[in-house]
C-alpha positions, 0 to 999 in steps of 0.5 A: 413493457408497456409501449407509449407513444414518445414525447415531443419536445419542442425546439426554438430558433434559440435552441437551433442557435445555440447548437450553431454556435456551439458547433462554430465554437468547437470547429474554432477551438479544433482549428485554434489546435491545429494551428498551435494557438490555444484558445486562451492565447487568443482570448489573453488578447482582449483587454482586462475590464473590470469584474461585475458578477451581475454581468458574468452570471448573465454571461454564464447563463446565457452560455449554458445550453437547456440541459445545463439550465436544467441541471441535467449534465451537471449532475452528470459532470459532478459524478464523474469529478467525484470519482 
């Protein structure tokens, strides 16, 4: 096998952000568990507003990582929910 030289991806302050807030996020929703609080009890507490589907898709895309933008760990989710 031919060897090359491995290629650089280049990460953003966004980048580095989004794997913050993920981490922050997973350590919430451990800590939400421990305590017995789901973390959609404590989600339930904000008050209903109305529904803009412009707004949650931005929403939704600006809570998706790079790879899920670029449809890398999706397919991989399909495939396992295929089965």
């Amino acid at each position: 096998m031919i060897r090359r030289p491995p290629t650089l991806i280049q990460m953003t302050d966004g980048d580095v952000q989004q794997v913050r807030d993920a981490l922050m996020r997973q350590k919430a929703e451990t800590l939400a568990a421990q305590q017995g609080v789901p973390a959609q009890a404590a989600a339930a507490g904000t008050p209903a507003q109305p529904y803009h589907h412009v707004e949650e898709q931005k929403k939704k895309r600006e809570a998706m990582s790079k790879d899920e933008r670029l449809v890398f760990s999706m397919l991989v989710m399909d495939y396992a929910e295929w089965w």
